[in-house]
C-alpha positions, -999 to 999 in steps of 0.1 A, spaced: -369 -681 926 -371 -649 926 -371 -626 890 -340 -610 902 -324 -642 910 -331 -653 879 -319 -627 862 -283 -628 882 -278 -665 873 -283 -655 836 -261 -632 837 -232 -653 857 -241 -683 831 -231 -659 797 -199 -645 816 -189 -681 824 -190 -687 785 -173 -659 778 -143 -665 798 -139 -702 786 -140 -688 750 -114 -665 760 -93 -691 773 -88 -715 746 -122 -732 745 -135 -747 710 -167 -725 699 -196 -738 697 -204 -753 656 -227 -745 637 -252 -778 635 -247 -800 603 -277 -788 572 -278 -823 558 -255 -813 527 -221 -827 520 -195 -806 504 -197 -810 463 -164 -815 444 -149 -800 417 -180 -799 391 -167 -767 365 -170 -772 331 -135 -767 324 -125 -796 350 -101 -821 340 -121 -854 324 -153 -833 319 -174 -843 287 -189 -821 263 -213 -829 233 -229 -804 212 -244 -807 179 -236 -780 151 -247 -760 116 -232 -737 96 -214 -729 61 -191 -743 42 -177 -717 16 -166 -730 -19 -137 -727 -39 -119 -738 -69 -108 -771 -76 -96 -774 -112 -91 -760 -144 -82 -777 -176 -77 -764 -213 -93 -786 -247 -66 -791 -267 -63 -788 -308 -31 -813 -318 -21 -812 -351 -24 -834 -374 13 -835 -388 33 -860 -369 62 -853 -348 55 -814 -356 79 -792 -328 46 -770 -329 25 -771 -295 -12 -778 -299 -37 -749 -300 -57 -743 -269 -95 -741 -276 -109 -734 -244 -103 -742 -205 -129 -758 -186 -129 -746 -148 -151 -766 -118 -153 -751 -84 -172 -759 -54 -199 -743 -41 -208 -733 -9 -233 -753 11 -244 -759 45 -229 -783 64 -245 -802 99 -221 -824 127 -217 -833 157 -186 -831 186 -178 -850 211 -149 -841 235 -129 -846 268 -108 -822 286 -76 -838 293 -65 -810 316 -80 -772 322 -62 -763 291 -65 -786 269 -94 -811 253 -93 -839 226 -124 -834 206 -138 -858 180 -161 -844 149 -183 -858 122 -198 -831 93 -219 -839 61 -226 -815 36 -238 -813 -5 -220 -789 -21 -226 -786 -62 -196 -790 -87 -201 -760 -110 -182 -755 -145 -173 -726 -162 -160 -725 -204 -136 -696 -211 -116 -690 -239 -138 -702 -267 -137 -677 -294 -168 -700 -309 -189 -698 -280 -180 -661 -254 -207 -664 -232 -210 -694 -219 -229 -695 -188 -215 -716 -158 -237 -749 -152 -236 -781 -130 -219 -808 -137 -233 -830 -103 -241 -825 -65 -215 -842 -41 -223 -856 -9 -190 -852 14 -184 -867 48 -161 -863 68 -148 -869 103 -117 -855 123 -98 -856 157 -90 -821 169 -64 -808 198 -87 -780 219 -62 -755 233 -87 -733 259 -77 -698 265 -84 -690 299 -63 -665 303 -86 -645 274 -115 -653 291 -141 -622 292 -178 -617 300 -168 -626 339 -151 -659 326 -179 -673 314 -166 -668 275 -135 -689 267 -117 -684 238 -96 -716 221 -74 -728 190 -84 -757 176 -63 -782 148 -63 -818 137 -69 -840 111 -91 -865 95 -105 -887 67 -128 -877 41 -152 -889 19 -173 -875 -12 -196 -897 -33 -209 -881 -64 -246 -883 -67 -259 -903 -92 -233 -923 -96 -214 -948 -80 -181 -931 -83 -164 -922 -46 -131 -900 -40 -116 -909 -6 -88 -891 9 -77 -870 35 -89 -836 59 -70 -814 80 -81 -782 101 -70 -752 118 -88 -721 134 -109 -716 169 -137 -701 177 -150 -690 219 -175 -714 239 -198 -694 263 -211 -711 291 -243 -704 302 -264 -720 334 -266 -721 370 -231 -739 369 -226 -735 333 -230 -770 323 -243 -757 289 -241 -731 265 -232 -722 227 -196 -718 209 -189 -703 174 -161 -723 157 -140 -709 124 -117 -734 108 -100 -735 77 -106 -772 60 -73 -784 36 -81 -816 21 -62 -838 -4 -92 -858 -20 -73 -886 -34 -42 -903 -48 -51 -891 -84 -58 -857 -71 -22 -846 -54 -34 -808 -54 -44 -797 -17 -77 -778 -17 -88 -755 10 -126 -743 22 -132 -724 50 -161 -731 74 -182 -714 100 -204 -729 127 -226 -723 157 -233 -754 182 -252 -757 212 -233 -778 236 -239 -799 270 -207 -805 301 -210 -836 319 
């Protein structure tokens, strides 16, 4: 056949297509590459997983004062006893080490389980004592606290900056606690409750990992002989993994 033959039934072969394009015909689809279309893998997806492991600082505060009493020696005298001077005892702060694990029960929302351990120091204080001014403040003994807590993760999406990829969120729950003082076999067991949030930025290819900051305020009743409800406030950073 001739080159310009050739060339003619070329030519009357991509009109033909053209026409039967124009009329309705399926187009021709792309040929399959092998890989099947992936679901929904965010890290925010409903029943995703996420474990992380945290340090930060636990910040003391007081926990209670009492006054050494004079009574006098006359009985049944309607005079009060004379205060000699008032012992204080406050935490201190110390650094405290956990671990989370959580599951998002929608987009917004995640139940998140937490264990912490931390040693702070009891420290006492003497004021008041006209025998003694200056007292300086000294240990009384080292506690080793545990605790453990189930939190409700509120994610706010809608807050979300950095192109989405940092998430702010509320956190609160509660818990039980445990503080053994060292060097003895004495044990105070009671309760823990929390409240802040903190923002979890993703990181990755499909960010499947990354770090969060987390600021919660602890309030904790130690015990039924202690009814007073004492608050520390804590601050952590914590690298974390989505499965």
């Amino acid at each position: 056949m001739r080159r310009w033959q050739r060339s003619l039934a070329a030519g009357a072969t991509c009109v033909l297509l053209t026409a039967s394009v124009a009329a309705g015909a399926p187009a021709p689809q792309p040929l399959p590459t092998g890989r099947a279309a992936r679901g929904d893998r965010s890290p925010g997806r409903p029943h995703a997983i996420e474990l992380s492991a945290f340090a930060g600082w636990t910040i003391g505060g007081a926990l209670a004062g009492q006054s050494a009493l004079l009574t006098r020696d006359v009985t049944g005298s309607p005079e009060p006893a004379l205060p000699l001077f008032t012992v204080g005892i406050k935490q201190t702060g110390a650094p405290a080490v956990g671990g989370r694990i959580g599951g998002n029960l929608t987009r917004e929302f995640a139940l998140e389980g937490a264990v912490m351990y931390t040693r702070p120091e009891l420290r006492a204080t003497i004021s008041g004592d006209s025998a003694a001014p200056n007292v300086p403040a000294f240990t009384l003994a080292r506690v080793v606290q545990w605790s453990g807590d189930i939190s409700v993760i509120a994610h706010l999406s809608s807050l979300a900056f950095a192109n989405g990829h940092a998430v702010p969120f509320l956190a609160a729950g509660g818990g039980y606690l445990r503080q053994i003082v060292s060097g003895s076999t004495e044990t105070i067991d009671g309760q823990i409750y929390n409240v802040g949030g903190g923002v979890k930025v993703y990181s990755g290819p499909e960010g499947h990992q990354g770090f969060r900051v987390d600021a919660r305020e602890y309030l904790r009743r130690p015990g039924p002989d202690q009814d007073a409800t004492r608050a520390n406030f804590s601050v952590a950073g914590s690298v974390f993994f989505v499965f």
